[in-house]
PQR file with spaces between the fields and no chain letter, atoms N, CA, C, O and H, PARSE charges and radii, in Angstrom:
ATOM       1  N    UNK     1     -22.953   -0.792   -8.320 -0.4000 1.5000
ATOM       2  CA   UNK     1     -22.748   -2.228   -8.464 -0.0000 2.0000
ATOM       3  C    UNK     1     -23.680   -2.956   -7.501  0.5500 1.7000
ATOM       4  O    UNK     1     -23.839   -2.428   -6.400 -0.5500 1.4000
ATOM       5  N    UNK     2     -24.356   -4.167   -7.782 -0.4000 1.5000
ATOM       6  CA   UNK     2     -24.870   -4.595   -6.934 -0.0000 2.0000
ATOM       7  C    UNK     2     -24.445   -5.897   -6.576  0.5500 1.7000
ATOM       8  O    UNK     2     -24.749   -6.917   -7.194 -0.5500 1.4000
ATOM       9  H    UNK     2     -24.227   -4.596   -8.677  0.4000 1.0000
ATOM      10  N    UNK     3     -23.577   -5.828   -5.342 -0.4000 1.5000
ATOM      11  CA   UNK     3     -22.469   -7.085   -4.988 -0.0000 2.0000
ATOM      12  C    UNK     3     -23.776   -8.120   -4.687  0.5500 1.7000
ATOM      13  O    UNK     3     -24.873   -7.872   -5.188 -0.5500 1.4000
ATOM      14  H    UNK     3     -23.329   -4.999   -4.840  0.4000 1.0000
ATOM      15  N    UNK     4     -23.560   -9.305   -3.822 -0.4000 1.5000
ATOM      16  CA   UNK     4     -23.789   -9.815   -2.653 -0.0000 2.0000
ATOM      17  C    UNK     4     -23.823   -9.183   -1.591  0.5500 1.7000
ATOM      18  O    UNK     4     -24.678   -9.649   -0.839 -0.5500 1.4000
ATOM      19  H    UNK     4     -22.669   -9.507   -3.415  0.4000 1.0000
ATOM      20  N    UNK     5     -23.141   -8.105   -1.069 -0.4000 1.5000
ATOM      21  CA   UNK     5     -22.931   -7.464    0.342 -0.0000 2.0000
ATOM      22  C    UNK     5     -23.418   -6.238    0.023  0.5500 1.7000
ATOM      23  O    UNK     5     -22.823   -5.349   -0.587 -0.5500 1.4000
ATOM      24  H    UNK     5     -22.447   -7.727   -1.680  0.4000 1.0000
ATOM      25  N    UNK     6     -24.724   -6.221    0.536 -0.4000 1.5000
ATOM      26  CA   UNK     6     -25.176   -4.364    0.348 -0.0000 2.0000
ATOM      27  C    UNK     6     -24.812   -3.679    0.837  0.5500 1.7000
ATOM      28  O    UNK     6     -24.941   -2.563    0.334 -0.5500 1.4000
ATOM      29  H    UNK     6     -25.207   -6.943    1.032  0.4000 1.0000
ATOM      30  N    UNK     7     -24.089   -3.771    2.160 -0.4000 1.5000
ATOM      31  CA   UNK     7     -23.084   -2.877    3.442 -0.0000 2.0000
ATOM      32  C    UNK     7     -22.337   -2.468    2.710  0.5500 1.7000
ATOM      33  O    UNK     7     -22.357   -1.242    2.598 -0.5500 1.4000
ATOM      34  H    UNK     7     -23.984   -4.678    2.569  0.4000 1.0000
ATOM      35  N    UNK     8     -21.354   -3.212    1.883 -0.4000 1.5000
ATOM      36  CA   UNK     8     -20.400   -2.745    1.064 -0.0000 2.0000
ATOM      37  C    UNK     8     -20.892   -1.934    0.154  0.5500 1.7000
ATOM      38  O    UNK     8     -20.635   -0.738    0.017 -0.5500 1.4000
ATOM      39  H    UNK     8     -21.339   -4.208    1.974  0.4000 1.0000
ATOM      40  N    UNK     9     -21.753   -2.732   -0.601 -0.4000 1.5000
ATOM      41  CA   UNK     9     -22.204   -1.463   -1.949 -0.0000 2.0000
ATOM      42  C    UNK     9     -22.973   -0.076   -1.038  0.5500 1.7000
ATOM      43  O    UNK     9     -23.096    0.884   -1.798 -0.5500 1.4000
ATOM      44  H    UNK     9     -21.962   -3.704   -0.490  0.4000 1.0000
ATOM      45  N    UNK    10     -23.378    0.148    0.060 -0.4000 1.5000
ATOM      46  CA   UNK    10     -23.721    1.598    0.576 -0.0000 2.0000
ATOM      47  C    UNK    10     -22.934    2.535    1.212  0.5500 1.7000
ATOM      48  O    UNK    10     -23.197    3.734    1.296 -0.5500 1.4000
ATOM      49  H    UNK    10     -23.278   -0.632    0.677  0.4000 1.0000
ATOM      50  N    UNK    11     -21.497    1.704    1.873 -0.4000 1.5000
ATOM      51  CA   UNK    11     -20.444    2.104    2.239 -0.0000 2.0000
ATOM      52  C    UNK    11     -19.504    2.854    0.812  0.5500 1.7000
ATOM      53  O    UNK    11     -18.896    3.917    0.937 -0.5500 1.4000
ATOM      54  H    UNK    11     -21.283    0.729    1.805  0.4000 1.0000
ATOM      55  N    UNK    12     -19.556    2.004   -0.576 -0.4000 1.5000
ATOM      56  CA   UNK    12     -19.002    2.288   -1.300 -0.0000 2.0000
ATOM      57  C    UNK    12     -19.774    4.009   -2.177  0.5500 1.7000
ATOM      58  O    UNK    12     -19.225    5.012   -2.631 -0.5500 1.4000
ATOM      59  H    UNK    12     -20.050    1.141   -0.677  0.4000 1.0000
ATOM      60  N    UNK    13     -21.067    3.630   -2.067 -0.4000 1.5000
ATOM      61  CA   UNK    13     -21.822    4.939   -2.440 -0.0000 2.0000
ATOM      62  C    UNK    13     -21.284    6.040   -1.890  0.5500 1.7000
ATOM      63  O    UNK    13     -20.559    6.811   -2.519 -0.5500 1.4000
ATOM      64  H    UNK    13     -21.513    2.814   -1.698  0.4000 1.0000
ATOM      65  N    UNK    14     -21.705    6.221   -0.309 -0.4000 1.5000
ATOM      66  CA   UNK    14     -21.248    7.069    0.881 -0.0000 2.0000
ATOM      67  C    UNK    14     -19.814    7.645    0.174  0.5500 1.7000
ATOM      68  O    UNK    14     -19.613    8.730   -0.372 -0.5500 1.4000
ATOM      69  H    UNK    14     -22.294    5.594    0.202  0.4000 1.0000
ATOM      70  N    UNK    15     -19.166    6.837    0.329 -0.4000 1.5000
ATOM      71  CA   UNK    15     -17.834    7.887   -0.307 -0.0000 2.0000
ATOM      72  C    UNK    15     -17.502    8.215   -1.525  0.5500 1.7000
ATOM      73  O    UNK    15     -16.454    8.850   -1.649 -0.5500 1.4000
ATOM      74  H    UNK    15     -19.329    5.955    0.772  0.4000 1.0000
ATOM      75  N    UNK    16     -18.310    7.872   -2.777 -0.4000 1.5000
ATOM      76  CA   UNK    16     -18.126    7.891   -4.009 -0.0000 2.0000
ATOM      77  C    UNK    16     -17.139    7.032   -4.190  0.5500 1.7000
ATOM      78  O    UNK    16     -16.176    7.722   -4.526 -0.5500 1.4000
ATOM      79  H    UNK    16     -19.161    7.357   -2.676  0.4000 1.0000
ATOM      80  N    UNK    17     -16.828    5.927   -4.160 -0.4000 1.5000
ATOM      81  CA   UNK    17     -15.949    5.274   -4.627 -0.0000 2.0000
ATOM      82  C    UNK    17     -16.447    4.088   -5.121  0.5500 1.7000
ATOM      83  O    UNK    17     -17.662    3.903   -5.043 -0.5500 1.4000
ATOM      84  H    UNK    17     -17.609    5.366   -3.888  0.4000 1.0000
ATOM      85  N    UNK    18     -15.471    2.936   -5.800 -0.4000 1.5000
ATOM      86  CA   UNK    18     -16.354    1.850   -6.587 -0.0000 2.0000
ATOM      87  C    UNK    18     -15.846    0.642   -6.411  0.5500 1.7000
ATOM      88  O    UNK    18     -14.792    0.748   -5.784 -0.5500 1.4000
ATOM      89  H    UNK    18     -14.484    3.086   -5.864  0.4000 1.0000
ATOM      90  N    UNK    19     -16.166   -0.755   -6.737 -0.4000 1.5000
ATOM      91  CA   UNK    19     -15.076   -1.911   -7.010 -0.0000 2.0000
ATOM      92  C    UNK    19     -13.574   -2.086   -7.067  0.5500 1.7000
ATOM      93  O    UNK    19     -12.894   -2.985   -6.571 -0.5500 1.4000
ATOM      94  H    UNK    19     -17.022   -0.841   -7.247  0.4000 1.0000
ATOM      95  N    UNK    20     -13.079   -0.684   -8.013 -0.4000 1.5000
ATOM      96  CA   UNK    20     -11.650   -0.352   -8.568 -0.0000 2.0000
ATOM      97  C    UNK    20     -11.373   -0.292   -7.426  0.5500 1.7000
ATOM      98  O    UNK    20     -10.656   -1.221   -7.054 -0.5500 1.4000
ATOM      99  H    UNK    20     -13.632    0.046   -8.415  0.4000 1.0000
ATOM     100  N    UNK    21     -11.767    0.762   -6.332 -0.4000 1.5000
ATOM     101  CA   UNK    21     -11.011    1.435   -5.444 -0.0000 2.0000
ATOM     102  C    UNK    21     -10.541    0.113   -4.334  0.5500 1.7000
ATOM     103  O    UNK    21      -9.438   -0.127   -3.843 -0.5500 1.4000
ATOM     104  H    UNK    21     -12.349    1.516   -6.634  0.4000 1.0000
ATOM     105  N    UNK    22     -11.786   -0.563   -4.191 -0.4000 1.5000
ATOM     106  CA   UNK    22     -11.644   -1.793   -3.478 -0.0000 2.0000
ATOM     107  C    UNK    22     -10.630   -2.787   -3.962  0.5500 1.7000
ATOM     108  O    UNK    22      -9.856   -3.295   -3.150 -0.5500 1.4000
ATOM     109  H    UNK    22     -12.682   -0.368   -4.591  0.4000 1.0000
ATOM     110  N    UNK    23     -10.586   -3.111   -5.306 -0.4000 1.5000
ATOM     111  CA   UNK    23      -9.427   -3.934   -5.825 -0.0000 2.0000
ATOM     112  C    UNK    23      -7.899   -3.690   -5.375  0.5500 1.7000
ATOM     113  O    UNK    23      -7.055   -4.449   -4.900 -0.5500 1.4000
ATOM     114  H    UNK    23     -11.214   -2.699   -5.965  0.4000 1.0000
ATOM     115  N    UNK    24      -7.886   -2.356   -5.709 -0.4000 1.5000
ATOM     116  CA   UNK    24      -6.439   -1.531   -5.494 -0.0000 2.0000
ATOM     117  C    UNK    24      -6.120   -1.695   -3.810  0.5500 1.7000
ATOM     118  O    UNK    24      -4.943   -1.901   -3.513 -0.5500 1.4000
ATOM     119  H    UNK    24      -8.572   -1.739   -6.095  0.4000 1.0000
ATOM     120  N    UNK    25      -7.118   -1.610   -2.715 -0.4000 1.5000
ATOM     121  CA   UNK    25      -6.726   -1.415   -1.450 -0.0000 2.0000
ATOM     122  C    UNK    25      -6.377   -3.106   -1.547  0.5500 1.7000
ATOM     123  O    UNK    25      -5.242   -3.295   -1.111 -0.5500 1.4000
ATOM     124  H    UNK    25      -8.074   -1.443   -2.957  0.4000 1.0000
ATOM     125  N    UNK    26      -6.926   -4.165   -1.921 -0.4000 1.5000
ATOM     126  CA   UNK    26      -6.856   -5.553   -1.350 -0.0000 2.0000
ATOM     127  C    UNK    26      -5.544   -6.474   -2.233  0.5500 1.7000
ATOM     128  O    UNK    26      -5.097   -7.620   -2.179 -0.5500 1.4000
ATOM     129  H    UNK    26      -7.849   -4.011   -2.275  0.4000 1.0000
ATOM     130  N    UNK    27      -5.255   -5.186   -3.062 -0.4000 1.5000
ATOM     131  CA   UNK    27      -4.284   -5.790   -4.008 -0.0000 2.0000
ATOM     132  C    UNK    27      -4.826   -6.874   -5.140  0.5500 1.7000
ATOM     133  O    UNK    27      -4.086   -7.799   -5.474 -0.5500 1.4000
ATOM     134  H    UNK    27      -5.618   -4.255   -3.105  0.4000 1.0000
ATOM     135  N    UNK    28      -6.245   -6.713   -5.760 -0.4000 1.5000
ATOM     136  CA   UNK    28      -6.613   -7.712   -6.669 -0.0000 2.0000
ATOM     137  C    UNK    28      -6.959   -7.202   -8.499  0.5500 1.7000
ATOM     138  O    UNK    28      -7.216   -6.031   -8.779 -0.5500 1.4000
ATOM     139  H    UNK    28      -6.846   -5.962   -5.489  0.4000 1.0000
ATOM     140  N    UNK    29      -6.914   -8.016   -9.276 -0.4000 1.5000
ATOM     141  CA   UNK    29      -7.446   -7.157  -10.252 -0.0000 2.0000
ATOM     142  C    UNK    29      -8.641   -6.794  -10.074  0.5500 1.7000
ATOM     143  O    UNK    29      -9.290   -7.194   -9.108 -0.5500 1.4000
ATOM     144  H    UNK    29      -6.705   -8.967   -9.049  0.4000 1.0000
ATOM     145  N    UNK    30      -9.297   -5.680  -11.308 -0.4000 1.5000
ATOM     146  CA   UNK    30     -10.553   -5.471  -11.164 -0.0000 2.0000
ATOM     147  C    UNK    30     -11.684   -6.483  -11.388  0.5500 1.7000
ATOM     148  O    UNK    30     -12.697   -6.454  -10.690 -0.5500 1.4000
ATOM     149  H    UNK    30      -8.770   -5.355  -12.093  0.4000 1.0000
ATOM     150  N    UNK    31     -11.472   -7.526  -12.531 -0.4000 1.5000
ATOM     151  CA   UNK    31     -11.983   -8.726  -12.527 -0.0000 2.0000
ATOM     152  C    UNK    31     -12.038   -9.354  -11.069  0.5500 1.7000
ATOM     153  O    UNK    31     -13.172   -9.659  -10.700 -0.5500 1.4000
ATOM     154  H    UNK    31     -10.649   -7.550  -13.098  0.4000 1.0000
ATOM     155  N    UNK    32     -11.107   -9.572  -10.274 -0.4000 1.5000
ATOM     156  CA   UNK    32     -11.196  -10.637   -9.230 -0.0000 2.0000
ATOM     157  C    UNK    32     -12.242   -9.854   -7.999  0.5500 1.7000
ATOM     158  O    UNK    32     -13.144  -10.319   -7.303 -0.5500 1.4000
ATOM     159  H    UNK    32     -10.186   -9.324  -10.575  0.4000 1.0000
ATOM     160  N    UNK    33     -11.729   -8.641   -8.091 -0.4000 1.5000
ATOM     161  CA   UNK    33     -12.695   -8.364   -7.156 -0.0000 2.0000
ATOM     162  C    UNK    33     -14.360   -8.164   -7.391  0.5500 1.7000
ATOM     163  O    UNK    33     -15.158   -8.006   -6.467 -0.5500 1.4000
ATOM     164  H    UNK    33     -10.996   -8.263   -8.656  0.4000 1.0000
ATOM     165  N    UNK    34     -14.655   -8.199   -8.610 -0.4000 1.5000
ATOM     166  CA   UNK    34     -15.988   -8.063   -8.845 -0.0000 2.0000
ATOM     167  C    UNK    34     -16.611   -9.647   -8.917  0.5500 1.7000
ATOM     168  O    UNK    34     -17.816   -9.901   -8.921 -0.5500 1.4000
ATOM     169  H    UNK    34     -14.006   -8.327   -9.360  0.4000 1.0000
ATOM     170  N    UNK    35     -15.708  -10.479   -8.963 -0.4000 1.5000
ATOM     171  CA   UNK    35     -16.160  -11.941   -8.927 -0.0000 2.0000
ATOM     172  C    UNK    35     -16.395  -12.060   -7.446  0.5500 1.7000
ATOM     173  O    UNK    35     -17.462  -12.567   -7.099 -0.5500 1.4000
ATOM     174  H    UNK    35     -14.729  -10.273   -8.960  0.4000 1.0000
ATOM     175  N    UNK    36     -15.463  -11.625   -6.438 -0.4000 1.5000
ATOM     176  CA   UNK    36     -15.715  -11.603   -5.236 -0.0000 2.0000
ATOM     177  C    UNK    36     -17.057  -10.877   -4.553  0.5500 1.7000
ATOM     178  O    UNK    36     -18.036  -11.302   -3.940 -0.5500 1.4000
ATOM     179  H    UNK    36     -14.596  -11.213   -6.720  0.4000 1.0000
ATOM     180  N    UNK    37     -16.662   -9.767   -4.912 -0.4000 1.5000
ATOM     181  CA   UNK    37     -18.416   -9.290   -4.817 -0.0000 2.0000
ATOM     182  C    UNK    37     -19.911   -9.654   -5.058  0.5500 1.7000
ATOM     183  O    UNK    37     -20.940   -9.502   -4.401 -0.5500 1.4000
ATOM     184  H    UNK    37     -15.866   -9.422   -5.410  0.4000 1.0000
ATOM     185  N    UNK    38     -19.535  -10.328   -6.563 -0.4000 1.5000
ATOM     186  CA   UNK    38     -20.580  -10.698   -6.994 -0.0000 2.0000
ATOM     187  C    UNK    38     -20.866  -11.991   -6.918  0.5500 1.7000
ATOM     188  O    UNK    38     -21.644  -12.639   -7.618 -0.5500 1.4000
ATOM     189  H    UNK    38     -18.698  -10.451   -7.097  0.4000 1.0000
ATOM     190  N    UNK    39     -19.641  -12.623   -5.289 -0.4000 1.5000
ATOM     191  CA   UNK    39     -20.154  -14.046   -4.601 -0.0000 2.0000
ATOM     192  C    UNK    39     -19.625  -15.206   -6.177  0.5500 1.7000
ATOM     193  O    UNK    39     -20.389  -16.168   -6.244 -0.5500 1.4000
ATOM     194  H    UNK    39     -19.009  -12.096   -4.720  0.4000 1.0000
ATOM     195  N    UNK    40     -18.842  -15.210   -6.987 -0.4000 1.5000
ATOM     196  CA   UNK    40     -18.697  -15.892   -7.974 -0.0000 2.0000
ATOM     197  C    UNK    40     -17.621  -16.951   -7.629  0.5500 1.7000
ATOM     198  O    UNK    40     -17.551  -18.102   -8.061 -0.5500 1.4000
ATOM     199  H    UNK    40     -18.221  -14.428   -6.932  0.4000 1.0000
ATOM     200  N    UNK    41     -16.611  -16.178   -6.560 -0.4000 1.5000
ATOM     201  CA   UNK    41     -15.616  -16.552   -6.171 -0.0000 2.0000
ATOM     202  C    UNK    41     -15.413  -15.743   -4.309  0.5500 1.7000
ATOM     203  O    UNK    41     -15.988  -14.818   -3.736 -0.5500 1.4000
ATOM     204  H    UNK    41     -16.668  -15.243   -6.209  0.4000 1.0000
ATOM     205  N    UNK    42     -14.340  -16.672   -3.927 -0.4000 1.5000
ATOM     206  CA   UNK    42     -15.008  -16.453   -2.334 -0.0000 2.0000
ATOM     207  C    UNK    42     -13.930  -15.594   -1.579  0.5500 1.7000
ATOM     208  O    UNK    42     -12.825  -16.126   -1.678 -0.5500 1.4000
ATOM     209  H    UNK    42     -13.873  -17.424   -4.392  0.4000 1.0000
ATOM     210  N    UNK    43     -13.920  -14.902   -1.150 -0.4000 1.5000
ATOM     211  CA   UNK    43     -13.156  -13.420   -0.392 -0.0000 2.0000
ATOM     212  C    UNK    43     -12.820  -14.172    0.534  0.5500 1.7000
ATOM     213  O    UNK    43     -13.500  -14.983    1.163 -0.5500 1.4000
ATOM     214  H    UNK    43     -14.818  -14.469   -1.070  0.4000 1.0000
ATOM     215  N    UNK    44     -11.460  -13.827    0.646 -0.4000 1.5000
ATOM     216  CA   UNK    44     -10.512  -14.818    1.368 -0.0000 2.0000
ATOM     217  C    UNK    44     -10.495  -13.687    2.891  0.5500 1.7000
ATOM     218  O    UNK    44     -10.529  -12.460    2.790 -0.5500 1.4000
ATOM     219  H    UNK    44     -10.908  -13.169    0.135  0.4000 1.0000
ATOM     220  N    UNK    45     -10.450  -14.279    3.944 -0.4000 1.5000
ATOM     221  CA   UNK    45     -10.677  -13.467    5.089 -0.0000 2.0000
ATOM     222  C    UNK    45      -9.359  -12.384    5.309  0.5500 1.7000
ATOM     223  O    UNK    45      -9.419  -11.594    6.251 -0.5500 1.4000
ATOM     224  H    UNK    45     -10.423  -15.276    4.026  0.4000 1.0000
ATOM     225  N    UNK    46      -8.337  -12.385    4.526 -0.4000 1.5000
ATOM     226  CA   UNK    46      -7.141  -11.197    4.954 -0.0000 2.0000
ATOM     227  C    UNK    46      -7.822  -10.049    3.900  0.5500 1.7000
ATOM     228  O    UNK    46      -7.630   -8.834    3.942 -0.5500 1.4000
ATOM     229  H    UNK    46      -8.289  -13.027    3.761  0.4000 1.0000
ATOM     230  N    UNK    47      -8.711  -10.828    2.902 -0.4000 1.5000
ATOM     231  CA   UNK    47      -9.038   -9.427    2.055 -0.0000 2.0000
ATOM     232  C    UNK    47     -10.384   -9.089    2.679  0.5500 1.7000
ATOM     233  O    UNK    47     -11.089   -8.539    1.833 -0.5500 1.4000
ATOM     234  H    UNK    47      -8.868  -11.815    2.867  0.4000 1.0000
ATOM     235  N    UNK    48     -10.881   -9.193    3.632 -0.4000 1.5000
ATOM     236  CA   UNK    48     -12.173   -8.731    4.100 -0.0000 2.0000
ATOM     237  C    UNK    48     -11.822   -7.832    5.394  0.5500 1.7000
ATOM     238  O    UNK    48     -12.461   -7.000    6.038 -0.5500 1.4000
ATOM     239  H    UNK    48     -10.308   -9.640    4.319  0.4000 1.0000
ATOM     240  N    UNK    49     -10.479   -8.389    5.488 -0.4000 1.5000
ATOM     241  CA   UNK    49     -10.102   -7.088    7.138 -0.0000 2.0000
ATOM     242  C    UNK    49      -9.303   -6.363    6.216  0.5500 1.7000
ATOM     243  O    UNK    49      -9.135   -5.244    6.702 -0.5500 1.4000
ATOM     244  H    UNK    49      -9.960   -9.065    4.965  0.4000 1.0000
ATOM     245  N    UNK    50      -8.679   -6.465    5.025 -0.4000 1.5000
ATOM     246  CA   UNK    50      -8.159   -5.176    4.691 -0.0000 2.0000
ATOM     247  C    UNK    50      -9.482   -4.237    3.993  0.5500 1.7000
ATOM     248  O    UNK    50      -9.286   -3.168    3.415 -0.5500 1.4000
ATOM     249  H    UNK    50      -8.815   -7.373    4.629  0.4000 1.0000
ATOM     250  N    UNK    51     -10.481   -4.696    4.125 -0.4000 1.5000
ATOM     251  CA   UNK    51     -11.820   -3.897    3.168 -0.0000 2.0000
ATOM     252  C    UNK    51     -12.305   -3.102    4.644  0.5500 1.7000
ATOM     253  O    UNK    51     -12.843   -2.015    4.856 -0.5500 1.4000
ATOM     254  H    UNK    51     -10.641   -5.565    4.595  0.4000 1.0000
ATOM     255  N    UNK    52     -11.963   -3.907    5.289 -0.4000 1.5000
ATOM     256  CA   UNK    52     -12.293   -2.640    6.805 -0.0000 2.0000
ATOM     257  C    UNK    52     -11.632   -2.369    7.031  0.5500 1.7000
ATOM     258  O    UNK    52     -11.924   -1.442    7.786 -0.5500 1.4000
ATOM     259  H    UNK    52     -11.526   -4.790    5.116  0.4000 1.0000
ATOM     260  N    UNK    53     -10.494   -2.456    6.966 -0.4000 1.5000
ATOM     261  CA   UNK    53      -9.846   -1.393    7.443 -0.0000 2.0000
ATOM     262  C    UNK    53      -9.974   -0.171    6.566  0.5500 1.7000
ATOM     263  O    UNK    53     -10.054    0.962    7.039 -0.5500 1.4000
ATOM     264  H    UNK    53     -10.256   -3.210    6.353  0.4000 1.0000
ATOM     265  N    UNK    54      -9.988   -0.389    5.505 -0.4000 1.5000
ATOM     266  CA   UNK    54     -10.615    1.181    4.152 -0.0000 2.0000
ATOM     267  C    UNK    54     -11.596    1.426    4.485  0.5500 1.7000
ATOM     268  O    UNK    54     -12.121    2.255    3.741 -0.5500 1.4000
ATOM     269  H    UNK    54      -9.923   -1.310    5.121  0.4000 1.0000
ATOM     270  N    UNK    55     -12.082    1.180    5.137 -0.4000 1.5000
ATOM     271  CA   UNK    55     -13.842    1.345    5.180 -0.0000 2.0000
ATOM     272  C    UNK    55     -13.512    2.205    6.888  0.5500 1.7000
ATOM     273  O    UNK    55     -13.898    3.335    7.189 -0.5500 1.4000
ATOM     274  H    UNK    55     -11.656    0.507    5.741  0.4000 1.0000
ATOM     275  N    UNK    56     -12.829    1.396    7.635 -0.4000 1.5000
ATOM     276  CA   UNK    56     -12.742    2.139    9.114 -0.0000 2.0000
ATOM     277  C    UNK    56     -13.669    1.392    9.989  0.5500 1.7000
ATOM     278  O    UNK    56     -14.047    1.880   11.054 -0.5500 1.4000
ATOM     279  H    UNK    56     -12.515    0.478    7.390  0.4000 1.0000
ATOM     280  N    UNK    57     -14.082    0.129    9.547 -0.4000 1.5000
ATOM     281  CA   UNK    57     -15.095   -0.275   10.015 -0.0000 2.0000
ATOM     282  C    UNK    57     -14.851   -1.855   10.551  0.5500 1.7000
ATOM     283  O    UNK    57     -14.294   -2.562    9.711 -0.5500 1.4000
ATOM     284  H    UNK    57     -13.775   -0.267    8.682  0.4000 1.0000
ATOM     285  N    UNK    58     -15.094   -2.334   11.479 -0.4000 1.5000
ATOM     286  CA   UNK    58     -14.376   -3.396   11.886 -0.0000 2.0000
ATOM     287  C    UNK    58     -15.415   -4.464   12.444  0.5500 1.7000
ATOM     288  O    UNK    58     -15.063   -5.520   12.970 -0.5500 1.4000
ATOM     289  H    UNK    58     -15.546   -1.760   12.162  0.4000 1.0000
ATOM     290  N    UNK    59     -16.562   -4.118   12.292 -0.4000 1.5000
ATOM     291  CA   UNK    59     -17.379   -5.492   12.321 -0.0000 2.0000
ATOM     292  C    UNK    59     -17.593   -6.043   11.009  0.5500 1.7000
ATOM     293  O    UNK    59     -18.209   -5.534   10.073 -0.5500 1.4000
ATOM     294  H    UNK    59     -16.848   -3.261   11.865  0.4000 1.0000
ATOM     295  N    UNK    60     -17.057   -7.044   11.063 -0.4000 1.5000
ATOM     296  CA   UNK    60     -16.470   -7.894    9.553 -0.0000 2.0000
ATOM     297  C    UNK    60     -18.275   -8.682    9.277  0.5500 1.7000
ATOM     298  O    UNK    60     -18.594   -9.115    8.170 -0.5500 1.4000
ATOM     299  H    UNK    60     -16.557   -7.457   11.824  0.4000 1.0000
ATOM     300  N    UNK    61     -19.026   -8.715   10.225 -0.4000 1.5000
ATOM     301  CA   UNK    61     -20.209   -9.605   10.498 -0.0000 2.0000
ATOM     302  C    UNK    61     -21.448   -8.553    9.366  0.5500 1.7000
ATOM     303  O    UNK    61     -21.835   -8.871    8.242 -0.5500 1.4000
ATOM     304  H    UNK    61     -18.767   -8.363   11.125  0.4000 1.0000
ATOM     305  N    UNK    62     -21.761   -7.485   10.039 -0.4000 1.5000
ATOM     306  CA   UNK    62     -22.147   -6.826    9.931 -0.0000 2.0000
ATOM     307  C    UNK    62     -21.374   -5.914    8.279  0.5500 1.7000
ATOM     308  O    UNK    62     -22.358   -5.534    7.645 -0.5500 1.4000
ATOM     309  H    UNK    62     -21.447   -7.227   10.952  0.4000 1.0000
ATOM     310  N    UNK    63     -20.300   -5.581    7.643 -0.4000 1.5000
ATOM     311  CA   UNK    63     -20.016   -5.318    7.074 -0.0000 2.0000
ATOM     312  C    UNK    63     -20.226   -6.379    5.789  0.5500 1.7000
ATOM     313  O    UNK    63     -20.490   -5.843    4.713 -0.5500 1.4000
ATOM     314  H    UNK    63     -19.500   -5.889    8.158  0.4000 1.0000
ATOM     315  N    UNK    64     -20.167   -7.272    5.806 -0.4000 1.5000
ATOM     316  CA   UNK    64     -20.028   -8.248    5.080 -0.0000 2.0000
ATOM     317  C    UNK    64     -21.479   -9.366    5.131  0.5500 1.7000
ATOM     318  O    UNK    64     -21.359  -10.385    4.451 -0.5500 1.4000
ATOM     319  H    UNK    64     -19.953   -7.708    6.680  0.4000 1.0000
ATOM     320  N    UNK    65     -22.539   -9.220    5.754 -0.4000 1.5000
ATOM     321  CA   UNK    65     -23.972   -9.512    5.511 -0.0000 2.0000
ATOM     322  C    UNK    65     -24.467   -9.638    4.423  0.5500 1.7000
ATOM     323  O    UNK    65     -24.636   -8.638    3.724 -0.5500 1.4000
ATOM     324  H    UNK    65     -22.637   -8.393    6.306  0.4000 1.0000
ATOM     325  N    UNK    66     -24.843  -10.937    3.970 -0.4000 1.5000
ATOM     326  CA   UNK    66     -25.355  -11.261    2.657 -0.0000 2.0000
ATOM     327  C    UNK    66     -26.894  -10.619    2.100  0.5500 1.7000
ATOM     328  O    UNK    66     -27.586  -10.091    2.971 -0.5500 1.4000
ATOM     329  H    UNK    66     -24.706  -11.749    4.538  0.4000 1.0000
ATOM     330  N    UNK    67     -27.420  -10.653    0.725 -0.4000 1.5000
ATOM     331  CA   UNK    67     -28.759  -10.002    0.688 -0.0000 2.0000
ATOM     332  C    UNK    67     -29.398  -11.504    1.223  0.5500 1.7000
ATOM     333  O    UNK    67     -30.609  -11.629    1.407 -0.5500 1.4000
ATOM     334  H    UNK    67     -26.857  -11.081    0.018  0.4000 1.0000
């Protein structure tokens, strides 16, 4: 997938996992979260610390860096 956030899309490679997996941890459909990704609609900041916390990764700055 190629979000807005390439951190995310290389983090998501790294483990084989995809959008879905991300939806399911933040509690969204699969639609909402690919609108979010794909910057259509705007990631509300409790769903960007629960994406690190799946991720294990806690610079929200750096994780979340636009292209």
């Amino acid at each position: 997938m190629d979000s807005i956030f390439p951190n995310i899309d290389k983090e998501l490679e790294k483990r084989g996992q995809n959008y879905r997996d991300l939806a399911r941890v933040v509690d969204l459909s699969d639609i909402q979260m690919y609108r979010r990704l794909r910057g259509q609609t705007r990631l509300q900041l409790k769903e960007a610390i629960k994406i690190c916390h799946f991720f294990e990764l806690y610079d929200l700055e750096t994780l979340f860096a636009r292209r």
